[in-house]
C-alpha positions as CSV (number, residue, x, y, z in Angstrom):
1,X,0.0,0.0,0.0
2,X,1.0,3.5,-0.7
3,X,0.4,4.6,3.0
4,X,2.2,4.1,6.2
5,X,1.1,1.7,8.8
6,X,-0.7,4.8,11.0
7,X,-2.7,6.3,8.2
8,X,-4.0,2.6,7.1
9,X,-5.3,2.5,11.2
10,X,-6.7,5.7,11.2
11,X,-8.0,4.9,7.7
12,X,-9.3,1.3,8.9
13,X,-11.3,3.1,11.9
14,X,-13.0,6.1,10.0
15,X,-14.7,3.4,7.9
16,X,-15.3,1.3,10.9
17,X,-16.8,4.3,12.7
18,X,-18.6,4.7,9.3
19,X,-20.0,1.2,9.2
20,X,-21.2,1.4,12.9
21,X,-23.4,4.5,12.1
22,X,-25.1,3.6,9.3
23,X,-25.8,0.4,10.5
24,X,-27.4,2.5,13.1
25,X,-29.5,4.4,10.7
26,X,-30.4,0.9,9.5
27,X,-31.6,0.2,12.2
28,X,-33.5,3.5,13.3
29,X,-35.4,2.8,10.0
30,X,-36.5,-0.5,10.7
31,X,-37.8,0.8,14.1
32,X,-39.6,3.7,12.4
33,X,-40.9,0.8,9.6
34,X,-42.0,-1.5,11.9
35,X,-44.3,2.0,13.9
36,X,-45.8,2.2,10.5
37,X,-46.5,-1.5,10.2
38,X,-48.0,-1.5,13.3
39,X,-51.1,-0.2,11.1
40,X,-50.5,-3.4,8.5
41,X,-50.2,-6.7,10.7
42,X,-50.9,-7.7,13.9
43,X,-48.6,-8.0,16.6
44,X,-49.6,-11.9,16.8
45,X,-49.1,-12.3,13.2
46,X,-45.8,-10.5,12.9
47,X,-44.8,-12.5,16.5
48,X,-46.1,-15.7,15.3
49,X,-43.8,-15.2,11.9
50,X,-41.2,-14.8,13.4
51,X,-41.2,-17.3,15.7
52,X,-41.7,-19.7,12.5
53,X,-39.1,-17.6,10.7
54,X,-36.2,-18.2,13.3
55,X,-35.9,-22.0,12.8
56,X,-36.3,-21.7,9.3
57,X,-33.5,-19.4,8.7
58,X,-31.1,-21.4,11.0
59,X,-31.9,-24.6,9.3
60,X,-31.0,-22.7,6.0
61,X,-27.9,-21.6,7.7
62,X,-27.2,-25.6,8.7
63,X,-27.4,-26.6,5.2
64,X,-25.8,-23.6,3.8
65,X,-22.5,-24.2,6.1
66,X,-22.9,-28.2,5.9
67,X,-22.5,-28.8,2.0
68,X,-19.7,-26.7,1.3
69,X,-18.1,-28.3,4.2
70,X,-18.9,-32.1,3.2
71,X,-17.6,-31.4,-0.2
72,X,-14.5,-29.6,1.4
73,X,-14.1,-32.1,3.5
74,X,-12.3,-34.4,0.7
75,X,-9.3,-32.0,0.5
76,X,-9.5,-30.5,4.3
77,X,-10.6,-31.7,7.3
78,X,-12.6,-29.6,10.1
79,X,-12.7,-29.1,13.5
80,X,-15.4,-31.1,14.8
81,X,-17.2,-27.9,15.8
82,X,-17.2,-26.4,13.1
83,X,-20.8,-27.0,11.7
84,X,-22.9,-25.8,14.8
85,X,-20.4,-22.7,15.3
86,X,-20.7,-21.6,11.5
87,X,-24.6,-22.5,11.8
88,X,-24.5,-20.2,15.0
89,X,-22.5,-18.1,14.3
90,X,-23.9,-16.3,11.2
91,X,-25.3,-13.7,12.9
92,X,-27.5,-11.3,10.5
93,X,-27.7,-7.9,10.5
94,X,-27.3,-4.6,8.2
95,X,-27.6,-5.7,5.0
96,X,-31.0,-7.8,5.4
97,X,-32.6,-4.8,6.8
98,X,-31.2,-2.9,4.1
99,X,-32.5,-5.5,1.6
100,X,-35.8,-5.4,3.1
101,X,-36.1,-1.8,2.9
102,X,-34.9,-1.3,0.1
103,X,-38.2,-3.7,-1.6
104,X,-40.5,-1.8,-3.4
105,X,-44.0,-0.1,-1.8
106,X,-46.1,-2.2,-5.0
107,X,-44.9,-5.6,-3.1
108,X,-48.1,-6.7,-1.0
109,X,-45.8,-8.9,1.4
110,X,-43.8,-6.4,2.2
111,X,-45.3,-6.1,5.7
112,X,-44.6,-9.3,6.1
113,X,-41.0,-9.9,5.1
114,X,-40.3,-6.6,7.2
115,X,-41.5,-8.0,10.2
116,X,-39.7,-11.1,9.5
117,X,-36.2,-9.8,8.9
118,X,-36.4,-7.5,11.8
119,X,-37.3,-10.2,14.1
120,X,-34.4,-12.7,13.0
121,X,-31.8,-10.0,12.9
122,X,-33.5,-9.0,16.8
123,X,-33.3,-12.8,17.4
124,X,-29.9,-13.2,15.7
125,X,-27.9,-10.2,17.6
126,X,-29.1,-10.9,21.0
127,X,-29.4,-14.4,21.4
128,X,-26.8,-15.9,18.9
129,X,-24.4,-12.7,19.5
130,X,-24.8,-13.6,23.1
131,X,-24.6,-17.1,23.3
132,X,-21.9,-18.0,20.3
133,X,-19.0,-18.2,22.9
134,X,-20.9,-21.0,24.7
135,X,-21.6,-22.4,21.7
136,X,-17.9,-23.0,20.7
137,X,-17.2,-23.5,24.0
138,X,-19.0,-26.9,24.5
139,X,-18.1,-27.8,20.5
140,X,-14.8,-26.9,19.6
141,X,-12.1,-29.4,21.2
142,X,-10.3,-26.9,24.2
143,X,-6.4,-27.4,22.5
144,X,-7.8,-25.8,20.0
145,X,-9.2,-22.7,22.0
């Protein structure tokens, strides 16, 4: 690179700093979204799709980590942990909210996929960003740790 070590730090935490706040823009217009849906769908509907969404999306996740990793697995092997703390550890976040933001007013589901995303990135942040230490913890071999 063409800069010294110093500029590429201070250069490295501008854009972090840059990422944080418009993540939390993201995230102020989901909550502002999710006012206006209030209007749209019930708060037993939208709860009641999440809590269907949740287990859906993780078992996407599983299958999505554990193909790639079975096929890998003839040139490389894995940690045996390595399935459940990918699965678990693919926490979601800005860019699905921006996704479902970003879906045109015409689309009737929209309410619905709103809800949806906002509740697994909730679900994803808090529980899974909170619980992925345990999670490697109890799977991943200690020497390894």
């Amino acid at each position: 690179f063409a800069m010294s070590a110093k500029t590429r730090t201070y250069l490295f935490s501008f854009w972090e700093m840059i990422d944080e706040i418009l993540n939390s823009v993201l995230f102020l217009l989901i909550g502002l979204e999710i006012l206006i849906l209030g209007e749209e769908i019930s708060p037993f509907t939208a709860l009641t799709l999440v809590a269907f969404s949740i287990p859906l999306v993780l078992t996407a996740r599983f299958i999505a980590v554990l193909i790639p990793l079975k096929f890998l697995g003839i040139f490389k092997s894995f940690t045996k942990g390595a399935i459940p703390v990918l699965t678990w550890g693919g926490l979601r976040g800005g860019i699905s909210v921006a996704l479902a933001l970003s879906l045109p007013e015409a689309i009737a589901a929209k309410p619905i996929i709103l809800s949806a995303t906002y509740g697994v990135v909730v679900f994803s942040i808090i529980v899974q960003g909170l619980t992925v230490k345990s999670v490697v913890q109890r799977t991943v071999d200690p020497e390894l740790l």
